[in-house]
C-alpha positions as CSV (number, residue, x, y, z in Angstrom):
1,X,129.2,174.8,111.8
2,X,127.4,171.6,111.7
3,X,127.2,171.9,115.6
4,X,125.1,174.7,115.0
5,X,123.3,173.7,112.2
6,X,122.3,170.8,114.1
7,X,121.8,172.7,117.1
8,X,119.1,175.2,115.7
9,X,117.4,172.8,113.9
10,X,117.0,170.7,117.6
11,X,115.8,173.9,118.9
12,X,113.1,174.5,116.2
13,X,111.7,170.9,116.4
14,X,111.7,171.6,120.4
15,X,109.9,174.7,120.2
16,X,107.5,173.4,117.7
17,X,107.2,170.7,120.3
18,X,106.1,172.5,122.8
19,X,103.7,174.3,121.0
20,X,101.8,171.3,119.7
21,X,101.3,170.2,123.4
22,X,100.0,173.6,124.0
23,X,97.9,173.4,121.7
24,X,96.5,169.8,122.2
25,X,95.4,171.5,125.8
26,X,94.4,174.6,124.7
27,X,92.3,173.3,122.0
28,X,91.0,170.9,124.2
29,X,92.1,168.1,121.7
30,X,91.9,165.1,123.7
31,X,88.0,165.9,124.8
32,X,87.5,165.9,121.4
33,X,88.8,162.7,120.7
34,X,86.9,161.4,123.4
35,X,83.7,162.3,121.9
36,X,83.2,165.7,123.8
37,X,81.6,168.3,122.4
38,X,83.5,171.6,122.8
39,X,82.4,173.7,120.5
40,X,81.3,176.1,123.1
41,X,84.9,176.3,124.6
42,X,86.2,176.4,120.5
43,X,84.1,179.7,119.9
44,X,84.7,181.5,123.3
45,X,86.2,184.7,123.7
46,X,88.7,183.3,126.6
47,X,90.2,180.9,124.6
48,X,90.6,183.4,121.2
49,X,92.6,185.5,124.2
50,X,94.3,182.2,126.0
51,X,95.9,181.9,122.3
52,X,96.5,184.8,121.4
53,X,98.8,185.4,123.6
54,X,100.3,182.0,124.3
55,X,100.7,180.9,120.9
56,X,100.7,183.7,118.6
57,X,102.8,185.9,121.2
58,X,104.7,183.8,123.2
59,X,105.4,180.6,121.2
60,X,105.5,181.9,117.5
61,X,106.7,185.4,118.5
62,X,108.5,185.8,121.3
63,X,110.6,182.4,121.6
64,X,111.7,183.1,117.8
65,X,113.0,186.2,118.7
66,X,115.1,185.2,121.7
67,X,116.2,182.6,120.0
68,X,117.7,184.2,116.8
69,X,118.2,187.5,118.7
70,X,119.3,187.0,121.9
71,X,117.7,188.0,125.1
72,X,120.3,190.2,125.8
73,X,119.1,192.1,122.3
74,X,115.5,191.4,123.4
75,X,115.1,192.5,127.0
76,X,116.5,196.2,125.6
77,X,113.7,198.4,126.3
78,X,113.5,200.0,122.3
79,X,112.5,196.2,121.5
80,X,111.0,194.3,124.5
81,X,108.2,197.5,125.2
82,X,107.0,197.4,121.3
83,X,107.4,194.0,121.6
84,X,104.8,194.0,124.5
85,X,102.5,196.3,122.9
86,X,102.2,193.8,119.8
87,X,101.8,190.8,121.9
88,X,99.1,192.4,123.7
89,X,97.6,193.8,120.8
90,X,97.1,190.3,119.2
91,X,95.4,189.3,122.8
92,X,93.2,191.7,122.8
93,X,91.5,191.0,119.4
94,X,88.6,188.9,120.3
95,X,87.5,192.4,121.5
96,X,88.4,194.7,118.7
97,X,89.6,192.9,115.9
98,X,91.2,196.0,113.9
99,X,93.6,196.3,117.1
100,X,96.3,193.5,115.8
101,X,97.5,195.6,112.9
102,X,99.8,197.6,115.9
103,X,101.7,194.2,115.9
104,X,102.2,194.4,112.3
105,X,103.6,198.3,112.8
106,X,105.9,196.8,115.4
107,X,107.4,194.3,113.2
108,X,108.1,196.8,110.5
109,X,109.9,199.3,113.7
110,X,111.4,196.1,115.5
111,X,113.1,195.1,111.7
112,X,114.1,198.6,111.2
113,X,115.8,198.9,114.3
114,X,117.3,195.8,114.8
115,X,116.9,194.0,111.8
116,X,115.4,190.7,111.5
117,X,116.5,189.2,108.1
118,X,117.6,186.1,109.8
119,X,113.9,185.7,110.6
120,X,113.3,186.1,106.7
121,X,112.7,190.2,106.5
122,X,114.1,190.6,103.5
123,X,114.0,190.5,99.5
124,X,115.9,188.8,96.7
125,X,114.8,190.7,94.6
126,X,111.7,192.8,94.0
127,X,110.9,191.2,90.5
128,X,110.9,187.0,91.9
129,X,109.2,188.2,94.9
130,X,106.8,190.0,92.8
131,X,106.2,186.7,90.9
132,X,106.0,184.5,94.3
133,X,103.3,186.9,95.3
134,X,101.3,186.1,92.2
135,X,101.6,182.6,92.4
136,X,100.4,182.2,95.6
137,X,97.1,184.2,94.6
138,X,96.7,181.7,91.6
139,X,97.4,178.9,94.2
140,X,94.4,180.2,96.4
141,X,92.5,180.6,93.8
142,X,93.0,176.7,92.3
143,X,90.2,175.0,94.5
144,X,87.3,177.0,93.7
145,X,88.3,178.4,89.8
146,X,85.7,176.0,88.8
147,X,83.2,177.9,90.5
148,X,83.5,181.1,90.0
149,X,80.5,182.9,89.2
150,X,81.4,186.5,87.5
151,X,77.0,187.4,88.6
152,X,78.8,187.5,92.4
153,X,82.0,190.2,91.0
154,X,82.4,191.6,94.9
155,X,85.5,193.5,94.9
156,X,84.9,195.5,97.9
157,X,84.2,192.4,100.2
158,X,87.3,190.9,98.7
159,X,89.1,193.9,99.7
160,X,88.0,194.2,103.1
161,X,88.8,190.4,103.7
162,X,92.4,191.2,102.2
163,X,92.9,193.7,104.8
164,X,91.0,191.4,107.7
165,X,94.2,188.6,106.7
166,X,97.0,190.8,106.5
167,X,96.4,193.0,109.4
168,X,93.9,191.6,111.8
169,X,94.9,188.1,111.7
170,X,98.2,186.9,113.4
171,X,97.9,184.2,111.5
172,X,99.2,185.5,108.5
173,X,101.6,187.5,110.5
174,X,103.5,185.7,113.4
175,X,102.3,182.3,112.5
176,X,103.9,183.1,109.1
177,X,107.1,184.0,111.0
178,X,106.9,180.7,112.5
179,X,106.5,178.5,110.0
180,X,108.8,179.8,107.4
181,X,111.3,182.3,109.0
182,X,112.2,180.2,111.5
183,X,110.8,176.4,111.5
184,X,111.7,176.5,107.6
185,X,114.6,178.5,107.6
186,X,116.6,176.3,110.5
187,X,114.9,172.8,109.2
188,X,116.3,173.6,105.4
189,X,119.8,174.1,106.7
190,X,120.1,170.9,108.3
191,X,117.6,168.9,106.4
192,X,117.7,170.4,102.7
193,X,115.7,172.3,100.6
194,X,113.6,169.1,99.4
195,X,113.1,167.0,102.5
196,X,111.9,170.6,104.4
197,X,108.9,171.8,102.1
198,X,107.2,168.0,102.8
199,X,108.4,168.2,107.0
200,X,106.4,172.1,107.1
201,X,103.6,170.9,105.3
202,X,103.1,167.5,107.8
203,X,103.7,169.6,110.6
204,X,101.2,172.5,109.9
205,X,98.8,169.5,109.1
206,X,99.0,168.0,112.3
207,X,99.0,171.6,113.2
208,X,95.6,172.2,112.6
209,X,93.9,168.8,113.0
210,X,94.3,169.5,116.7
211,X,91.9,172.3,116.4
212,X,88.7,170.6,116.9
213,X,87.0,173.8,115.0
214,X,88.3,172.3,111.7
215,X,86.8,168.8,111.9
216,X,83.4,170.4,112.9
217,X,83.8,172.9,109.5
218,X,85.1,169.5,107.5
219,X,88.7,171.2,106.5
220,X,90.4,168.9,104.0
221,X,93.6,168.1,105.8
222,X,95.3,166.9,103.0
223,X,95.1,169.7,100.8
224,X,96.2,172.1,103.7
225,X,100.3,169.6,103.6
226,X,99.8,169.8,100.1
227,X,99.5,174.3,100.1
228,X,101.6,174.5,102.9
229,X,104.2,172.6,101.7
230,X,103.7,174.2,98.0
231,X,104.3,177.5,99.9
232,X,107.1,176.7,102.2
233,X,108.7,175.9,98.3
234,X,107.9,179.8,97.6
235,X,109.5,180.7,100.7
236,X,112.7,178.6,100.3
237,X,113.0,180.1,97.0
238,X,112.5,183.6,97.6
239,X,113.2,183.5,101.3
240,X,111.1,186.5,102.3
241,X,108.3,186.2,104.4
242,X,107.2,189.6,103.7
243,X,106.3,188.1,99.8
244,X,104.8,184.7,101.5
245,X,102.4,187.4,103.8
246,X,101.6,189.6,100.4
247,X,101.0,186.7,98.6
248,X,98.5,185.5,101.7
249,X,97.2,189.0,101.4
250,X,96.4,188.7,97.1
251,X,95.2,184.9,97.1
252,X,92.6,186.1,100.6
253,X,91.4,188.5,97.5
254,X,91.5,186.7,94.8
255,X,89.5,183.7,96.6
256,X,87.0,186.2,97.7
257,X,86.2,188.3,94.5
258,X,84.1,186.0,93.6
């Protein structure tokens, strides 16, 4: 048992591994750190689709799933075709951005059919789940309370932008499923419920400072390890990602209503 545990959590750090170099190229990381301006390459249409379907299908998607599921469970064609049809859904969204809510429809078939609690598609309970959801709105909405302005009440707009994270966005879908039902999930059972939290949190930092887009917008870096670790402590808790991605969902809202 401790083989295993040890085993899985090598294989997480690995894969996480791999996508960070992937990322560094991708990203065009060291450039950046050279001086080079590549905002041009940041905003292009090639690169949206290079990583779509690199990183959000293959590395946060498809890896996890051999990897808890088998290939042999995989490569079956009631899993592997709507699992094609989802990864190139997510590539094809720098073209029509509505199209990555098919991905989301596959999850839901791919955990009806073959079930993918160990991947954290499940509940502990409606009512804790319920209250996860809810904190993580009040948790989005911490940074900018003291700015709210009730003249700018723009409920629609916050609604649309709710639906825009949840369905359009594989990063509150797969990169979810990444981060918590598999990085956190194998990490916590080899490294402990309060060690993992702070590991997610430093590694979703480092994460995104390789994304030159996030210096040039002036992202504060050390509030992202602080709410990503804050929310891999939701997830531990209520080990669901479905309630970590409606509570992405509420807190997209909430920050936007006003």
């Amino acid at each position: 048992m401790i083989e295993n545990t040890d085993q899985r959590a090598r294989q997480a750090l690995i894969l996480w591994g791999v996508f960070i170099g992937i990322n560094i190229l991708l990203n065009g990381t060291i450039l950046f750190t050279m001086g080079k301006d590549v905002s041009v390459w940041t905003a292009s249409a090639l690169k949206d689709v290079l990583y779509n379907f690199i990183q959000y299908g293959l590395v946060f998607l498809v890896a996890p799933l051999i990897l808890t599921k088998g290939w042999e469970k995989v490569r079956q064609p009631a899993f592997l075709l709507p699992l094609i049809l989802a990864i190139l859904a997510m590539t094809l969204r720098a073209y029509f951005r509505p199209v990555p809510v098919i991905a989301v429809l596959v999850f839901a078939w791919l955990h009806y059919r073959y079930a993918l609690s160990e991947l954290g598609f499940r509940s502990s309970g409606w009512l804790g789940d319920m209250v996860a959801v809810l904190l993580m709105g009040l948790i989005y909405l911490l940074p900018s309370i003291s700015q709210i302005d009730f003249s700018s009440f723009a409920p629609a707009s916050a609604f649309v932008a709710m639906l825009d994270r949840m369905f359009a966005n594989p990063a509150s879908t797969t990169e979810y499923l990444f981060y918590f039902g598999f990085l956190a999930e194998r990490l916590s059972a080899k490294f402990g419920g309060r060690l993992t939290p702070l590991m997610i949190g430093f590694m979703y930092m480092l994460h995104e400072m390789t994304n030159p887009e996030y210096w040039y917008e002036g992202m504060n870096f050390p509030l992202v390890f602080v709410g990503v670790a804050v929310f891999a402590m939701i997830y531990l808790w209520r080990r669901s990602v479905i309630a970590i991605w409606l509570g992405d969902g509420l807190g997209r809202f909430l920050s936007r209503l006003f």
